[in-house]
TORKEVEX-530036 format. One line per field, with one value per residue (C-alpha): residue in one letter; x, y, z; chain. Coordinates in steps of 0.25 Angstrom, whole numbers. Example, Ala and Ser with C-alpha at 12.3 -4.5 7.8 and 13.67 -1.06 7.14 Angstrom:
// TORKEVEX-530036
residu: c(A, S);
east: c(49, 55);
north: c(-18, -4);
up: c(31, 29);
chaine: c(A, A);
//
This chain:
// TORKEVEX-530036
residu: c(X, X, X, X, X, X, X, X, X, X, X, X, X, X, X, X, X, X, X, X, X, X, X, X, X, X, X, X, X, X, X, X, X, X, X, X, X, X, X, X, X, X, X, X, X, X, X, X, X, X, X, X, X, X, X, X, X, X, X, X, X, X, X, X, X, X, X, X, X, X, X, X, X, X, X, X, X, X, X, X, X, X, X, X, X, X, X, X, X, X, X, X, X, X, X, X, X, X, X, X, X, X, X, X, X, X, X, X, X, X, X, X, X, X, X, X, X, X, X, X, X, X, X, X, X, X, X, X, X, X, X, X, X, X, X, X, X, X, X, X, X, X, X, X, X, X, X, X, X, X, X, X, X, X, X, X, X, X, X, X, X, X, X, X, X, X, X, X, X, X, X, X, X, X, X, X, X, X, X, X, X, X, X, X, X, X, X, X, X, X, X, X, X, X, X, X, X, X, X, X, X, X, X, X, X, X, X, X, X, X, X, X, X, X, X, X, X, X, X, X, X, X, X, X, X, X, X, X, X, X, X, X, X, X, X, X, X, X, X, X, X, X, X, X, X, X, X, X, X, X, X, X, X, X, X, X, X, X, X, X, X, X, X, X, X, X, X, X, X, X, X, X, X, X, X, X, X, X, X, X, X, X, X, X, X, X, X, X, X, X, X, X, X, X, X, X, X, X, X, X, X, X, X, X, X, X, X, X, X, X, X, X, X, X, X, X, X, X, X, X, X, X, X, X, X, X, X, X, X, X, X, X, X, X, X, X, X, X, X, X, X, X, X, X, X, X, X, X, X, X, X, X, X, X, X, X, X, X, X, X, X, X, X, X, X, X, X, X, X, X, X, X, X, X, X, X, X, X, X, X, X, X, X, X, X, X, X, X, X, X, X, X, X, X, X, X, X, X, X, X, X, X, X, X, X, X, X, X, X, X, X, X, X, X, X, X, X, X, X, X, X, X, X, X);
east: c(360, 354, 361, 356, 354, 357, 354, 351, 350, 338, 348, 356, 370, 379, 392, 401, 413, 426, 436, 443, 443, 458, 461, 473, 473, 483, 484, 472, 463, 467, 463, 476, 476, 484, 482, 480, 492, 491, 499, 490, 487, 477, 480, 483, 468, 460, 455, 459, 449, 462, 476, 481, 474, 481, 496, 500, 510, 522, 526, 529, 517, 520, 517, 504, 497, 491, 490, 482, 490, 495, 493, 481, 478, 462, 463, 459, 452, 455, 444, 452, 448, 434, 429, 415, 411, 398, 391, 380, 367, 364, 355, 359, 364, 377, 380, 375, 377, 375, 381, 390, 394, 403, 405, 416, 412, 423, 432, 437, 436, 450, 452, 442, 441, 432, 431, 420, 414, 420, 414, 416, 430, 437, 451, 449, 436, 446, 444, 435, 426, 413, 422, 412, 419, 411, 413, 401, 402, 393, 384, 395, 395, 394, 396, 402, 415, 427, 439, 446, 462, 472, 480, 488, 489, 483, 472, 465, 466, 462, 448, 447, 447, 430, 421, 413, 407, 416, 410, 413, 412, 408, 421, 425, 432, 431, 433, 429, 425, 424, 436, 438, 443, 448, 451, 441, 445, 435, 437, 439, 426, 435, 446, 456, 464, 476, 478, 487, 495, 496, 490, 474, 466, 452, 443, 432, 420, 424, 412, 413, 403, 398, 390, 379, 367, 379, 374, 383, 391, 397, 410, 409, 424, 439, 452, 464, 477, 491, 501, 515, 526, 528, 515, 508, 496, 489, 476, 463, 448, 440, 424, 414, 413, 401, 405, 392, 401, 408, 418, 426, 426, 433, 421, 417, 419, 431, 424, 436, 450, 460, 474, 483, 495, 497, 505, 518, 511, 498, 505, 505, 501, 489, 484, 484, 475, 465, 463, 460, 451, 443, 444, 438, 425, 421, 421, 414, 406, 404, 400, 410, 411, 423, 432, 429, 433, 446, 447, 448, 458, 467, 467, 470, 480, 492, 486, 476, 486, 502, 503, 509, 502, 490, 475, 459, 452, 437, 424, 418, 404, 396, 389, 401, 405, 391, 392, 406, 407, 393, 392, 380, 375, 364, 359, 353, 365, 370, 381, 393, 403, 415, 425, 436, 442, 457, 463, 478, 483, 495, 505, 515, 525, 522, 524, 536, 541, 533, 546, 557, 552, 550, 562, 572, 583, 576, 576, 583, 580, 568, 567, 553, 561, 562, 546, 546, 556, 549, 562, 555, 567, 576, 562, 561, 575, 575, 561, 563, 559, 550, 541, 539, 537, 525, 515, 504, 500, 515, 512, 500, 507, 519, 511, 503, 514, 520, 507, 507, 522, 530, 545, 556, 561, 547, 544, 556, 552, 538, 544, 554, 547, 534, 524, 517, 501, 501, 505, 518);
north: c(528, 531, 521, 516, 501, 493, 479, 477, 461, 454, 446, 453, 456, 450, 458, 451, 459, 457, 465, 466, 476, 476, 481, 481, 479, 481, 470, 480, 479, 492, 495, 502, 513, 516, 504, 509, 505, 497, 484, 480, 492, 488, 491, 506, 507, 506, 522, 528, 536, 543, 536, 543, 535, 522, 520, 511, 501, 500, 501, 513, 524, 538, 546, 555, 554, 568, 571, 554, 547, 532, 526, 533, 530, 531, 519, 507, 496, 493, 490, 481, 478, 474, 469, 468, 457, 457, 445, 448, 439, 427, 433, 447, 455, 463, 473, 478, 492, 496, 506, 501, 509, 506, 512, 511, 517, 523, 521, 526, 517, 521, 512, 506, 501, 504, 518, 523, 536, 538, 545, 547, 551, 563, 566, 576, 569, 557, 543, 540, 528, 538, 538, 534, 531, 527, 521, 520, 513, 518, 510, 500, 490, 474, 463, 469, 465, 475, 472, 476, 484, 476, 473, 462, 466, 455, 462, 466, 451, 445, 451, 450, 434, 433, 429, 442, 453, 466, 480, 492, 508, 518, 522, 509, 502, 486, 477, 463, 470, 483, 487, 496, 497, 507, 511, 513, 518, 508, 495, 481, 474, 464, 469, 460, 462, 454, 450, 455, 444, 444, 430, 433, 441, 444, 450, 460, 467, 480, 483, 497, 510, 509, 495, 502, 490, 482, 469, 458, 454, 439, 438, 423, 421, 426, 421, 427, 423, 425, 426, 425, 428, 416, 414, 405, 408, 405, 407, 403, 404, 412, 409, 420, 431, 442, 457, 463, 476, 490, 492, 481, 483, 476, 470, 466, 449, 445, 439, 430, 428, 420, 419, 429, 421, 408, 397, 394, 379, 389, 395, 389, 391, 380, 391, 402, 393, 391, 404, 409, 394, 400, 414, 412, 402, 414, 424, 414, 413, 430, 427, 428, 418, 408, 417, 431, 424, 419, 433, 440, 430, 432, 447, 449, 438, 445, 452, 442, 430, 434, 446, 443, 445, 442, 445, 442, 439, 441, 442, 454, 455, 459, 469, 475, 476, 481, 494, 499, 494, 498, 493, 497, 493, 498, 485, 473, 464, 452, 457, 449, 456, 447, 457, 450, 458, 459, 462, 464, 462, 468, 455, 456, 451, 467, 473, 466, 473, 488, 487, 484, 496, 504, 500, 502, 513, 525, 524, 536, 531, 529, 518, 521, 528, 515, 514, 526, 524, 510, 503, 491, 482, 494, 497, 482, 482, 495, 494, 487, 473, 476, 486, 478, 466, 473, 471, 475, 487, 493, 506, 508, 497, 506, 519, 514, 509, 524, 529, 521, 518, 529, 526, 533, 523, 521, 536, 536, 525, 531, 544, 540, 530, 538, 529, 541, 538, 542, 556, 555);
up: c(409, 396, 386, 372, 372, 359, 357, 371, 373, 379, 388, 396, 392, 400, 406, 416, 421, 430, 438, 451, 461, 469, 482, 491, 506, 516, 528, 535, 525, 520, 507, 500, 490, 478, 470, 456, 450, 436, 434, 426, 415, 404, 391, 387, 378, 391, 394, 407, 414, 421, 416, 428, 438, 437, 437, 425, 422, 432, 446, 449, 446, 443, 458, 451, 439, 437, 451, 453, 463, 453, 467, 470, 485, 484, 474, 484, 473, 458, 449, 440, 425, 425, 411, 409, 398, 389, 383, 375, 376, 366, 353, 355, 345, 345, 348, 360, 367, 381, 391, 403, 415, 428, 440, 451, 465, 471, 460, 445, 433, 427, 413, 406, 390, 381, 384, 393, 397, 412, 425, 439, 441, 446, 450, 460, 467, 468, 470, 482, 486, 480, 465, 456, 441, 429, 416, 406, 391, 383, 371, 375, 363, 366, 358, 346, 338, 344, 349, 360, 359, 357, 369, 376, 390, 397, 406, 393, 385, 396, 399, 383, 384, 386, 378, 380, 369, 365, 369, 361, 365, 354, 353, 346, 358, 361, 370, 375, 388, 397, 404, 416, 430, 440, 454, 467, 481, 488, 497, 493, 498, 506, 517, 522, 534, 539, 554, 563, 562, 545, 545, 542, 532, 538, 525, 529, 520, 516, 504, 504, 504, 490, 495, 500, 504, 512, 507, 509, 496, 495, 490, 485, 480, 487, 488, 495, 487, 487, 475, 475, 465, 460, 457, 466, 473, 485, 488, 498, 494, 504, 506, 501, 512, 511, 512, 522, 526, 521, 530, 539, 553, 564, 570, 554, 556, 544, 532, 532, 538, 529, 531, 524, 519, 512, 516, 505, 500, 497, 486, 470, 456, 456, 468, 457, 448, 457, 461, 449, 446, 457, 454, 440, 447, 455, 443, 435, 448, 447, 434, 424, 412, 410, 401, 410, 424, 416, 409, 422, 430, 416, 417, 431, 432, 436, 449, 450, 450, 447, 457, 471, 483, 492, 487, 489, 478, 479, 470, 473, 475, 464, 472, 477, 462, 457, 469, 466, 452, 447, 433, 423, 409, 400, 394, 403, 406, 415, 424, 430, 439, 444, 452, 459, 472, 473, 486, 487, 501, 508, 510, 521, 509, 504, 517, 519, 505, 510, 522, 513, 506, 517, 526, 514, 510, 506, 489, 483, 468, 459, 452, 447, 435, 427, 428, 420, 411, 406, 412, 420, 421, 428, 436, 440, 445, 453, 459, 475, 473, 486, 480, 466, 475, 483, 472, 462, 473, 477, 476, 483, 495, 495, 496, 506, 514, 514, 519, 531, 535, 527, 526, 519, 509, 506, 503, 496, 487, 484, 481, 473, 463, 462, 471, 476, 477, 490, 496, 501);
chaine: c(A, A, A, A, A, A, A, A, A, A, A, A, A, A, A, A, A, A, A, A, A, A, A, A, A, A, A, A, A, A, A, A, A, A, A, A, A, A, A, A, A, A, A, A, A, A, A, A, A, A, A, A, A, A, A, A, A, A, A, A, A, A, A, A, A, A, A, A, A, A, A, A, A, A, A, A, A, A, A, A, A, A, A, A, A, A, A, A, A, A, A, A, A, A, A, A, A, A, A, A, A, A, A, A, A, A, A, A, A, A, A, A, A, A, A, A, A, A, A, A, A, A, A, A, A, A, A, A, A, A, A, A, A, A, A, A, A, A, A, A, A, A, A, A, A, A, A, A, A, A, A, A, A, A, A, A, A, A, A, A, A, A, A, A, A, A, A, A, A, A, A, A, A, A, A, A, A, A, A, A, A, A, A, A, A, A, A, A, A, A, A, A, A, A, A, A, A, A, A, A, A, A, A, A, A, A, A, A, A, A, A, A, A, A, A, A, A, A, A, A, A, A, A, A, A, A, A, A, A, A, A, A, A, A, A, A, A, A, A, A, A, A, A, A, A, A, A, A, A, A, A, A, A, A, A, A, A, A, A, A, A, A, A, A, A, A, A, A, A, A, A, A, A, A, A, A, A, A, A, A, A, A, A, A, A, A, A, A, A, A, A, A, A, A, A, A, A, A, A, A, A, A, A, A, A, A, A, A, A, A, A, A, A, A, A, A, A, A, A, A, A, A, A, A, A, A, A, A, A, A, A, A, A, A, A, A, A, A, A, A, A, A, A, A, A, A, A, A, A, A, A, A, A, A, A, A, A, A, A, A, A, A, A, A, A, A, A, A, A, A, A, A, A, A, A, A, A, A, A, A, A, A, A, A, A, A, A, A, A, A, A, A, A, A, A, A, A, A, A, A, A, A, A, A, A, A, A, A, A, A, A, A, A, A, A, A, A, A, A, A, A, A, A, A);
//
């Protein structure tokens, strides 16, 4: 990459960078598709390499955007917000420019801030595990006095609460940071399986192609934990397991069994703080000051914390980041990566709301016209209980569930409210 290099330090520049990569897996281990919904939308200033890919704000997304599928079924991984810090050696003068790339393997990076010059994306190729999307920043400016959009959306104040130096593009945008993320058709490198009898999780490797010398990776830091509506929080700690494989197999021995469900006592809010106690050691551990540990447990706190459900959280090997998330910079620097793994689980609880679903009276009406009209009160009183109820994911469990045990009230209700990902 031919770059021009101002002011390049003697030290190296320091960059340390978080995010989280978020699967969802059925009681098989199942990877499921469809999850690029947005709950969570940044602010409107961030650029879009295709607006149409992602399905903002709200329940209930429109069935195509353009001819691209909101519940896009290729889409198995979310890369979600990584920020990448800069801290400027001690005696060196700012401002400094350099040029920053990243890459995703097997995925597209879709919304990123400052604006960035974009690559590797195609429609018609589609999304595939050889997807290869770029973003490049070029004669990025560090350490000078901008100042980011004004905003008060939480996952943008959050990342901003770091003692870190702003960056600024030629084109006179600011930030404290570099923002993007995106969506990958790839695995998680961890699969969990349930027993036959519902009682166990067994996790197994599951690295994928793009990890080419199949070393072993350690994964020093998980926890399986379990939120409720109220709340509370339960949790266990699990000991570091080392992923030596790409594909689990049924003769491949379990890197760990844990049991899958918590006992009522289990359950409180002092649970709540000590997960997130030990979740912020272990980025500190990756890495991360102090004040970046905290900013990433802040921004993510809702689906983090305050979403119901069952989860593994799991630092990701930095080599596993480094192949599928390859990141370059034209200036000597100091890298830190901390990249927590999410893994939604399928609950029993959410197949129990799936057959009340699927078993009811066949819906003749749509209440999916109150989305559109802006009415959320009206939407929130017509919308089953059961579906609300099944969670963050909702779509992509619903679709899936028609794919593989198609029922008419459950067709009915797809059609009728504009949940087409799939091909009915």
């Amino acid at each position: 990459m031919a770059v021009t290099i101002l002011g390049a330090p003697a030290q190296p520049l320091v960059i340390h960078e978080w995010g989280t990569f978020t699967s969802f897996q059925d009681e098989a281990g199942r990877s499921l598709g469809g999850i690029n919904s947005d709950d969570e939308p940044v602010p409107s200033f961030c650029h879009d390499l295709d607006a149409l890919l992602i399905a903002h704000s709200g329940e209930v997304p429109p069935v195509l955007y353009k001819g691209v599928a909101s519940c896009l079924p290729e889409v198995t991984m979310r890369l979600e917000t990584p920020v990448l810090y800069f801290h400027v050696p001690g005696g060196v003068t700012c401002p400094l420019t350099a040029t920053v790339r990243v890459g995703f393997r097997g995925g597209w990076l879709t919304q990123f801030y400052p604006e960035a010059e974009t690559d590797g994306y195609a429609r018609a190729g589609g999304l595939t595990e050889r997807t290869f999307g770029t973003l490049t920043w070029n004669s990025l400016t560090i350490g000078v006095d901008g100042k980011g959009p004004e905003t008060t959306e939480r996952v943008w104040t959050a990342p901003r609460n770091v003692q870190a130096a702003s960056v600024s593009t030629a084109n006179g945008e600011s930030e404290k940071f570099l923002f993007y993320r995106g969506v990958g058709h790839l695995p998680c490198p961890l699969q969990l399986k349930r027993s036959a009898d519902g009682v166990m999780l067994e996790g197994r490797s599951q690295i994928g192609p793009c990890i080419s010398d199949r070393q072993p990776m350690s994964v020093r830091h998980l926890w399986l934990a379990s939120f409720r509506e109220d709340g509370a929080c339960a949790f266990r700690s699990l000991a570091p397991v080392t992923l030596d494989g790409r594909t689990p197999s049924p003769e491949q021995a379990a890197l760990f069994t844990v049991p899958a469900r918590f006992a009522r006592d289990d359950y409180s809010s002092a649970k709540l703080s000590q997960l997130r106690t030990q979740m912020r050691l272990a980025l500190q551990e990756e890495g991360l000051f102090p004040d970046e540990a905290e900013a990433l447990l802040n921004t993510w706190e809702l689906s983090y914390f305050k979403s119901t459900g069952l989860r593994l959280f799991f630092m990701v090997p930095k080599a596993w980041t480094d192949s599928y998330l390859p990141l370059d910079v034209s200036v000597p620097c100091d890298i830190k990566r901390a990249m927590v793994g999410r893994l939604e689980l399928v609950t029993p609880e959410q197949r129990a709301l799936l057959q009340e679903l699927a078993q009811g009276p066949v819906p003749t009406k749509s209440w999916a016209r109150y989305e559109l009209r802006g009415d959320r009160t009206a939407l929130r009183g017509a919308m089953p209980q059961a579906y609300r109820d099944l969670g963050r994911f909702r779509n992509a469990l619903l679709l899936d569930e028609y794919q593989t045990r198609p029922t008419p009230a459950l067709g009915a209700f797809i059609r009728l409210n504009g949940l087409q990902g799939h091909r009915l």
